[in-house]
C-alpha positions in Angstrom: -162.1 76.5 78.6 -164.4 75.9 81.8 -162.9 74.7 84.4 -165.5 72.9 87.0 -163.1 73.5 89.9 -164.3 77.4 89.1 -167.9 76.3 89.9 -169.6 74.4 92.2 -171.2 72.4 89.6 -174.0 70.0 91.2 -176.5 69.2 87.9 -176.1 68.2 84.1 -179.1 68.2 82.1 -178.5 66.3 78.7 -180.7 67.0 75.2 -181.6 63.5 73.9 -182.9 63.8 70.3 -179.3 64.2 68.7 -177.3 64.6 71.3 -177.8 61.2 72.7 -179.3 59.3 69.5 -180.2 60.1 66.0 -183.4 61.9 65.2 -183.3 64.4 62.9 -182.3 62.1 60.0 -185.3 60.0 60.3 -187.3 63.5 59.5 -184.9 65.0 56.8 -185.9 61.0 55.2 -189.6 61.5 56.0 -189.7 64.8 54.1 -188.0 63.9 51.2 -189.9 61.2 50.9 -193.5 63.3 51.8 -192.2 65.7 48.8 -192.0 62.5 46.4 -195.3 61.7 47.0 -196.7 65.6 46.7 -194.9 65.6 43.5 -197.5 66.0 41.3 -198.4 69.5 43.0 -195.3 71.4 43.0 -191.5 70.9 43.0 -189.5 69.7 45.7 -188.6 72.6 47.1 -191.9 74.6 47.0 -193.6 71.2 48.9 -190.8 71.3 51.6 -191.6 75.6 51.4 -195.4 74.6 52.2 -194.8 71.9 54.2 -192.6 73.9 57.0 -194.9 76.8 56.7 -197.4 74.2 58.1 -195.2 72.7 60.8 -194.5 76.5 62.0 -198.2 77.0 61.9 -199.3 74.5 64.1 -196.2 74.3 66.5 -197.9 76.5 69.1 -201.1 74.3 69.4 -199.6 70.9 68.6 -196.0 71.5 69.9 -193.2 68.7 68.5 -193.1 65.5 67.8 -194.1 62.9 65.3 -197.2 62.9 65.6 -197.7 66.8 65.3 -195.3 66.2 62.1 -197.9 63.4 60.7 -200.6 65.9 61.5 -198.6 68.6 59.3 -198.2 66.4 56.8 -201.9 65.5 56.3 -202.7 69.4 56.6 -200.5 70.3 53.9 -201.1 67.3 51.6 -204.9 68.7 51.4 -203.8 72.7 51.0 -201.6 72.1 48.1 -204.3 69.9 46.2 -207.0 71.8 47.5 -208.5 68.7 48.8 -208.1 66.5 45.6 -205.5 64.1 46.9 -207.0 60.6 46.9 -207.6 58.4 50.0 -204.5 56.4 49.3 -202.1 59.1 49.0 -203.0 60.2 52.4 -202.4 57.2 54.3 -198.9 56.8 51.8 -198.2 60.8 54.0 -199.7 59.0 57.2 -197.3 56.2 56.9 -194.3 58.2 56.1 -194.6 59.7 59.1 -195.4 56.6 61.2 -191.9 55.3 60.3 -190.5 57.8 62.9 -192.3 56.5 65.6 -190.1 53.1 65.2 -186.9 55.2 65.9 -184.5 52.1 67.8 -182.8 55.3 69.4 -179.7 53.8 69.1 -177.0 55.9 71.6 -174.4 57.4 69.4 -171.2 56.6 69.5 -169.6 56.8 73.2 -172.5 58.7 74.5 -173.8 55.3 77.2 -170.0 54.8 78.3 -169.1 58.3 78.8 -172.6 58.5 80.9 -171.8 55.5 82.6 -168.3 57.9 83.4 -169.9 60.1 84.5 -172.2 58.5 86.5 -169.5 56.3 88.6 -167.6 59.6 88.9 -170.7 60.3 91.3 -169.9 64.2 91.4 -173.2 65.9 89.5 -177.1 65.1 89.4 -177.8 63.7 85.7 -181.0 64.8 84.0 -182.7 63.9 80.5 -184.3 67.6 79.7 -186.4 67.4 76.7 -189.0 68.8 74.3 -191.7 66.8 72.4 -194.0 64.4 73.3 -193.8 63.0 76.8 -195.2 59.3 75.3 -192.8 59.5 72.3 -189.7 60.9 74.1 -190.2 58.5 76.9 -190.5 55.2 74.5 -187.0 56.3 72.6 -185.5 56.6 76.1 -187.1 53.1 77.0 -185.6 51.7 73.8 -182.0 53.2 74.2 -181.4 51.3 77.2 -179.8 54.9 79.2 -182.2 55.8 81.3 -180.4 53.7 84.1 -178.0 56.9 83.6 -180.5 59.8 84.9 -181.5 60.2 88.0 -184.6 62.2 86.4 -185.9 63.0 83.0 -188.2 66.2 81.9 -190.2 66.6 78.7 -191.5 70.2 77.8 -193.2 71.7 75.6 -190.2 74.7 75.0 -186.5 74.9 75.9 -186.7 78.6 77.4 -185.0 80.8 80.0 -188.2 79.6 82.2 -188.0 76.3 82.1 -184.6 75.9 82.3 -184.9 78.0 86.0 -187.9 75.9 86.8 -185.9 72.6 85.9 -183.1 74.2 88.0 -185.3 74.6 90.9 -186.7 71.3 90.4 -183.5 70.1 91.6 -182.6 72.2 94.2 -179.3 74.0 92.2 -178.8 77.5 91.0 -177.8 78.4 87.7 -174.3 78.8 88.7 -174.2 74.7 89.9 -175.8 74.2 86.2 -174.6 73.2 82.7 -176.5 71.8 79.4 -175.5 69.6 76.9 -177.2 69.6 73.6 -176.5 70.3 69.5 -179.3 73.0 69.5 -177.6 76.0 69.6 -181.6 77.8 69.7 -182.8 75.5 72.0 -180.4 74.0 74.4 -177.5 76.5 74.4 -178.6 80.0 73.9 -181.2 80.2 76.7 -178.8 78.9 79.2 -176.2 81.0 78.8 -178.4 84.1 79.1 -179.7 82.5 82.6 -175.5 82.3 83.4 -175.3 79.0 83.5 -172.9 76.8 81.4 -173.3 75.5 77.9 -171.8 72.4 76.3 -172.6 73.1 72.3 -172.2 69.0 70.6 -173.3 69.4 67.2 -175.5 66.8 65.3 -174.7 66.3 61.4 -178.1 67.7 61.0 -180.3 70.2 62.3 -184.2 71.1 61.7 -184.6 74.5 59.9 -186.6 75.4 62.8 -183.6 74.9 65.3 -181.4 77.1 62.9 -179.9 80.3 64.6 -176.6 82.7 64.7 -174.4 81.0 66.9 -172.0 83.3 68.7 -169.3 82.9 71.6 -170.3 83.7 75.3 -167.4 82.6 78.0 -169.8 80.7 79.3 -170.1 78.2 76.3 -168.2 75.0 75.7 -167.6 73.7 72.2 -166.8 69.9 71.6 -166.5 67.6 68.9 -167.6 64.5 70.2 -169.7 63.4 73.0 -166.9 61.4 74.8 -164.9 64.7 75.1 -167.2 65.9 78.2 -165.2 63.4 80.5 -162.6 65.6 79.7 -164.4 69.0 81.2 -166.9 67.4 83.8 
């Protein structure tokens, strides 16, 4: 296991949609529910097919977040009735999407006191690094009550070997002083430990289809069960 004696470890960066707070329910909830709705044009499963097909089609001009997901589901809801869906079924897709947007962002369990540990401990430069939308991901953060933990928080559009250098040279470390923490093996582990930096791999009980990817071993990865197990590595 990593030992941060062997490095010089001056900045944490930390995923926050569920790593710090749930996020990813609240969508698998939305979609079952958007499939109810779309019933009457195909099964379940061929109205989540179409839906994600959508999602995947708009990502690179709408990027993530709830509001590119209502957009998706509007899109889709007129493709798979080839524009017959009434006026009222539309703002039912509208609405099951909206419910996102009221996410509490309640911190899951032991992630604000082993922050708080880590922030008394004083050692490392804590960071929120993030993808979405800035106004969305900022208003969960607002409404989770840790940003008082972060010395800095980052929202992007993409969790790649680029911005991960740019957000190391934001703060003035190289990718040997740096390790993530995140449950997306795709997004927050993989690209970091092809840059050489350290990974901390916490997985959430759910994960998006889109985040789904081979996981493997590197030395550089960390694999915990539980949030409050990083006081025991950092």
């Amino acid at each position: 296991m990593f030992n941060p004696k062997d490095r010089d470890i001056r900045l944490v960066a930390f995923d926050a949609d569920d790593t710090l707070w749930d996020n990813q329910s609240l969508f698998d909830t939305a979609v079952e529910d958007y499939c109810a709705l779309m019933s009457p044009y195909g099964t379940r499963d061929e109205m989540y097919a179409a839906l994600y097909k959508t999602e995947c089609g708009n990502m690179d001009s709408l990027g993530y977040g709830t509001k590119a997901f209502i957009i998706s589901l509007v899109e889709n809801a007129i493709r798979v009735s080839d524009g017959t869906i009434p006026e009222d079924q539309i703002i039912k897709a509208i609405n099951i999407g909206r419910r996102i947007l009221n996410n509490p962002a309640t911190p899951l369990p032991g992630v604000a006191e082993t922050l708080k540990a880590l922030q008394d401990r004083g050692q490392y430069r804590m960071v929120i690094f993030t993808k979405g939308d800035p106004l969305e991901q900022e208003g969960k953060i607002e409404r989770s009550g840790l940003g008082k933990y972060f010395d800095d928080i980052e929202t992007v559009s993409g969790k790649t070997v680029l911005e991960y250098k740019k957000l190391c040279a934001h703060n003035g470390v190289s990718e040997k002083q740096f390790v993530m923490v995140g449950n997306s093996f795709k997004s927050d582990i993989a690209p970091v430990l092809e840059m050489g930096a350290i990974a901390v791999h916490i997985p959430f009980k759910t994960i998006w289809e889109h985040e789904r990817v081979e996981e493997y071993d590197h030395p550089n990865l960390i694999r915990l069960e539980h949030f409050v197990n990083l006081t025991n590595i950092l």
